[in-house]
C-alpha positions in Angstrom: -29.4 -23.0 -15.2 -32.1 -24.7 -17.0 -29.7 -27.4 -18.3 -28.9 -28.4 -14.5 -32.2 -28.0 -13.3 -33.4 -30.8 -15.8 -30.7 -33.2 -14.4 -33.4 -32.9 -11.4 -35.6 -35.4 -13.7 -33.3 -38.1 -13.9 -34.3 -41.7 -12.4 -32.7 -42.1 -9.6 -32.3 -46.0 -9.3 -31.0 -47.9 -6.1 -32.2 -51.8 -5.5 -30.7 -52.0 -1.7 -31.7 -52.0 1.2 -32.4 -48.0 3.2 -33.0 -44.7 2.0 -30.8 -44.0 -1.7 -29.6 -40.4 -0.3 -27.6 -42.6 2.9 -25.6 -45.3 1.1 -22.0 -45.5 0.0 -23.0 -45.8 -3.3 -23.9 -42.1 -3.8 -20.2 -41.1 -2.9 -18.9 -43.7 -5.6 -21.1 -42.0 -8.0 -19.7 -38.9 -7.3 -16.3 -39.8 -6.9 -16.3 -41.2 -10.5 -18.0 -37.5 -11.7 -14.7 -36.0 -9.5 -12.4 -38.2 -11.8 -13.7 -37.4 -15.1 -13.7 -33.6 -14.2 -10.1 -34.2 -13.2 -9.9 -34.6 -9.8 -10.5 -30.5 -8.6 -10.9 -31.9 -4.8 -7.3 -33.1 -5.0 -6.2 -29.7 -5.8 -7.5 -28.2 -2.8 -5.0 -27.5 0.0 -7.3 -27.0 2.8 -11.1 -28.2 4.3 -13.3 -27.6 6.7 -16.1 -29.4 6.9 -19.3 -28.6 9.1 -22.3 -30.3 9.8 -25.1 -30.5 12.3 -29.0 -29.9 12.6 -28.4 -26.6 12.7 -26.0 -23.6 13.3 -23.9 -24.9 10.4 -24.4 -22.1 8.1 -23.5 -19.4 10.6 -20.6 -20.9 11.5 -19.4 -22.0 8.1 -20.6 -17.7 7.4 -18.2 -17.0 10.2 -15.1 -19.1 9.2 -15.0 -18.1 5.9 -14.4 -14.5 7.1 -12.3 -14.9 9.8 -9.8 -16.6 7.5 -10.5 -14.2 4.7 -9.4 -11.6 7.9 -6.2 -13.2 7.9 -5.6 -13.3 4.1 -6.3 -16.4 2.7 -8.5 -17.2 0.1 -11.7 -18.5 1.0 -13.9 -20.8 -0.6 -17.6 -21.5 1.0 -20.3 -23.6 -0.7 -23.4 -23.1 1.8 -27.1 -23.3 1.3 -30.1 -22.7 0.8 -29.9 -19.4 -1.2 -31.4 -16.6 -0.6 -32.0 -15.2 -4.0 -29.9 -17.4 -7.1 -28.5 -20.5 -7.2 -25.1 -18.6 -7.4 -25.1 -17.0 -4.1 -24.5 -21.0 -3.4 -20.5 -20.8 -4.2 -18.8 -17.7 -2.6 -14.9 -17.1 -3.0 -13.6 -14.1 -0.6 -17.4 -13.2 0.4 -18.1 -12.6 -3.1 -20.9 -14.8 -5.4 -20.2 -16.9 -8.6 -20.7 -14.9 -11.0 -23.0 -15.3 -14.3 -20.1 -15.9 -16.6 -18.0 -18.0 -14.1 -21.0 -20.3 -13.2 -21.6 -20.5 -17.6 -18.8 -21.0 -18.1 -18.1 -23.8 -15.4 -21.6 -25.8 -16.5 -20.2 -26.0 -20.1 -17.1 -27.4 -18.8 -18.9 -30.0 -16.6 -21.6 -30.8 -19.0 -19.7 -33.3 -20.9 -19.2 -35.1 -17.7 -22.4 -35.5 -16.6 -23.6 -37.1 -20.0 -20.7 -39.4 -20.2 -21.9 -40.2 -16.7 -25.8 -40.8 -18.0 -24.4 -42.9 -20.3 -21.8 -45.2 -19.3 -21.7 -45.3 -15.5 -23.2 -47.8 -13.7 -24.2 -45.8 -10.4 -27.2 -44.1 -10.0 -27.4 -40.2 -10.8 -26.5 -37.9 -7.7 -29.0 -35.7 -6.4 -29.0 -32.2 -7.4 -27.3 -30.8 -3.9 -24.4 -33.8 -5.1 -24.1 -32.0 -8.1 -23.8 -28.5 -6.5 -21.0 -30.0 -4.3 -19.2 -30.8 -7.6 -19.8 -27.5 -8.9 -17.7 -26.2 -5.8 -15.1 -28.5 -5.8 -14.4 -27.6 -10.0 -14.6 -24.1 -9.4 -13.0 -23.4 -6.0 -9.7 -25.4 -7.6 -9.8 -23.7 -11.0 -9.7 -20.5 -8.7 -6.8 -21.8 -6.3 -7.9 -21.4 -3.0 -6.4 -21.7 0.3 -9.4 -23.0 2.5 -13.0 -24.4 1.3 -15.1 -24.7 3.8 -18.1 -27.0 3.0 -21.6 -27.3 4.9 -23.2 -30.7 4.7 -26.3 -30.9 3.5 -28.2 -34.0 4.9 -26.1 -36.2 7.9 -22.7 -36.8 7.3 -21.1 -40.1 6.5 -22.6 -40.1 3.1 -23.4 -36.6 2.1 -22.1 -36.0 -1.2 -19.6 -33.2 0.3 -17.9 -36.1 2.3 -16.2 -36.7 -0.8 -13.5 -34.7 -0.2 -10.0 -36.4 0.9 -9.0 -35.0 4.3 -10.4 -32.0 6.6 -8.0 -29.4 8.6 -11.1 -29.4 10.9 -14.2 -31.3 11.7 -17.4 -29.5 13.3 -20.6 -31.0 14.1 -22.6 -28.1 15.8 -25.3 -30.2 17.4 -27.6 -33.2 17.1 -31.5 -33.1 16.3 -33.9 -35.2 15.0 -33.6 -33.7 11.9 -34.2 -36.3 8.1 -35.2 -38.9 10.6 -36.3 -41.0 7.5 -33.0 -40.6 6.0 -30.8 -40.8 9.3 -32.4 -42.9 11.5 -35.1 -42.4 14.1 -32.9 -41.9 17.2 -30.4 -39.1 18.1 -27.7 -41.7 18.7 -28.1 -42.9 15.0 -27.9 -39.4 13.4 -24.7 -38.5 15.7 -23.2 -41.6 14.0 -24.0 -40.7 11.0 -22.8 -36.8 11.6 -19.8 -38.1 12.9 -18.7 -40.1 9.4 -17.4 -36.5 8.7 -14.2 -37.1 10.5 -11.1 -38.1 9.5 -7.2 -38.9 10.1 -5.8 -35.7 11.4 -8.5 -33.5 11.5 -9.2 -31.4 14.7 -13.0 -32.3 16.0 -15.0 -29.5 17.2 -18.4 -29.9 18.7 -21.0 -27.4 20.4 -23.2 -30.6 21.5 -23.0 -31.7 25.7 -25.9 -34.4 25.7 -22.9 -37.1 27.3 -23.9 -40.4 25.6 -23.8 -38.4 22.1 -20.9 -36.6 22.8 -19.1 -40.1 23.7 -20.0 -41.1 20.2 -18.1 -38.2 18.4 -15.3 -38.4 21.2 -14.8 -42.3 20.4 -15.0 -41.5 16.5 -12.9 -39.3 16.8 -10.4 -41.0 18.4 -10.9 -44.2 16.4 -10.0 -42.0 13.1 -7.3 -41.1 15.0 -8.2 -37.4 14.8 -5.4 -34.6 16.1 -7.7 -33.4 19.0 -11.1 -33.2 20.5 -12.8 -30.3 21.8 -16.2 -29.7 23.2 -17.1 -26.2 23.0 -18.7 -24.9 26.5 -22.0 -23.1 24.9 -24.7 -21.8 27.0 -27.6 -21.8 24.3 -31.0 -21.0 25.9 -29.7 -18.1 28.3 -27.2 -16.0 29.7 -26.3 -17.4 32.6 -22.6 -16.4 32.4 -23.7 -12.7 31.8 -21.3 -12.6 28.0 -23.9 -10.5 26.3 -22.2 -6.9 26.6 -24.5 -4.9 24.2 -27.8 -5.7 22.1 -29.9 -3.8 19.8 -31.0 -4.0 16.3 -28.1 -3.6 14.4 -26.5 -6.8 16.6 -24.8 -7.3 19.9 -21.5 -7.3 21.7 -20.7 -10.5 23.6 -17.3 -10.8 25.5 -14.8 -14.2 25.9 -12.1 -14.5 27.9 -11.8 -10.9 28.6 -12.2 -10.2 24.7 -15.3 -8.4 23.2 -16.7 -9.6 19.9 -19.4 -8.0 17.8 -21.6 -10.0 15.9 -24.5 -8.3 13.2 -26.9 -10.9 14.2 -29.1 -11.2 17.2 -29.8 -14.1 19.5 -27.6 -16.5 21.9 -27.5 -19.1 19.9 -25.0 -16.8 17.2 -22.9 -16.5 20.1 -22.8 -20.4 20.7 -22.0 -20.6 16.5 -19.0 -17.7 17.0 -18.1 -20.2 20.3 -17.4 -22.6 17.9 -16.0 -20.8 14.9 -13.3 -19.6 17.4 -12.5 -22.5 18.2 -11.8 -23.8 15.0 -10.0 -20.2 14.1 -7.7 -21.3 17.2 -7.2 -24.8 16.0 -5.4 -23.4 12.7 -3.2 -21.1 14.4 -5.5 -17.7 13.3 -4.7 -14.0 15.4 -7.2 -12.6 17.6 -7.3 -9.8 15.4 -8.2 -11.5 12.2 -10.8 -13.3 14.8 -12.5 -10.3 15.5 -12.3 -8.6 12.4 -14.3 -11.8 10.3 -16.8 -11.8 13.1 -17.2 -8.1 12.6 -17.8 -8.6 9.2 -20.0 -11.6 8.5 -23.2 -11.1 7.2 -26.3 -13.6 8.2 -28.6 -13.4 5.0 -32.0 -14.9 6.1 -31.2 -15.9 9.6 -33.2 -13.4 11.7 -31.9 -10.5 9.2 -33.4 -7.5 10.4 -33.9 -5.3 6.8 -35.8 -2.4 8.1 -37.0 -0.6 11.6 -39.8 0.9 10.1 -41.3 -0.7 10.3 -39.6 -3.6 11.5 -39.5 -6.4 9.1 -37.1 -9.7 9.3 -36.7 -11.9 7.3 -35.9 -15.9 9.0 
């Protein structure tokens, strides 16, 4: 861990024009790391990428155990972290361990100082590095599905790296690393939107019209398999879903079907909207549906770890 947290000290060098973390230039960087590691993203049958200002780490929560629900194996890189740097990679719900995450910084070490030393890109931030730390260790592992939250935009995050996507989901659009992104919402949707690709199925929880017409025309451009505006509700009830809610979570109910979520708050219901959606787009059962909602976890997002006295951690 110390050994990766000193790459943190490397110059990062970049004489154009913009802000370094939004160029091209990062992904070529990392795409060269990829190829001397191998090429581990190639390995990977399946992606699902996710971004947006926020709900993307729920939803990417969600995913990941509805398709563990239906027996695949399930790769989620996510962040931050609550606790280690570990809890970063998760395969079937369960954290990289000590050994695994030793052993997998020995094997990429090599790579990143044959990178310091004879590439001619500038060195990828850390949150690059931790993308490639997924990609390496979710294909040594062989899964089915890696589902991979953006960290900053889209177009040029260093997860965008990866070759194709079974499905594309950008939750919503804030102004959120404006000096990165642009100033306007309009810029960052554009930006959010470089997450799509040829044949992926575009899901979206966002209804502002002029910003939803730029996904829907990106979409369409990449000449994605479908486009699908999820109807959310996110500050209220209005269409009286909520069932149940305590402490311990609430019951909300979609076409006919009741769902139980261990979370509190509409806008978890707008994330399960979506990550139903996308469960529906790859052909998953109701009952696998309902079982990974049942048993995602939301570690620090209004997690409620005692009654008394009450005490939440956000």
């Amino acid at each position: 861990y110390e050994y990766l947290d000193s790459l943190h000290n490397l110059p990062r060098q970049y004489n154009g024009k913009g802000n370094w973390q939004n160029t091209p230039t990062i992904l070529r960087g990392i795409r060269l790391m990829l190829k001397m590691a191998g090429n581990p993203e190639e390995k990977i049958p399946h992606y699902i990428h996710v971004t947006g200002t926020s709900g993307k780490g729920s939803v990417s929560m969600m995913i990941s155990q509805i398709l563990r629900a239906q027996g695949f194996k399930v790769g989620l890189v996510t962040s931050p972290h609550p606790t280690n740097i570990r809890e970063r990679w998760q395969i079937n719900n369960h954290s990289m361990s000590e050994k695994q995450f030793a052993e997998i910084i020995e094997d990429l070490k090599p790579v990143w100082d044959n990178y310091i030393h004879n590439a001619n890109y500038t060195f990828p931030s850390m949150t690059s590095l931790n993308t490639i730390i997924a990609l390496y260790y979710f294909a040594k592992n062989k899964v089915d599905y890696a589902i991979m939250e953006v960290t900053c935009g889209g177009k040029n995050d260093g997860t965008n790296v990866i070759p194709h996507k079974d499905v594309a989901i950008i939750t919503n659009i804030g102004l959120d690393h404006t000096s990165i992104l642009g100033g306007t919402k309009e810029l960052i949707t554009e930006n959010k939107s470089g997450i799509i690709t040829k044949g992926s199925h575009v899901i979206t929880a966002e209804h502002t019209p002029k910003l939803v017409n730029i996904i829907k025309t990106t979409a369409a451009k990449k000449k994605a398999l479908s486009f699908k505006e999820v109807d959310t509700d996110r500050y209220g009830n209005k269409d009286g879903i909520i069932v149940k809610q305590d402490w311990t979570g609430l019951d909300f109910k979609i076409d006919g079907v009741v769902y139980h979520l261990n979370n509190l708050g509409y806008h978890q219901i707008d994330n399960a909207r979506v990550a139903i959606e996308a469960a529906r787009k790859l052909g998953v059962s109701e009952k696998a549906i309902s079982q990974g909602l049942l048993a995602t976890e939301f570690p620090i997002r209004f997690e409620v770890v005692s009654q008394k006295p009450y005490i939440i951690l956000d």
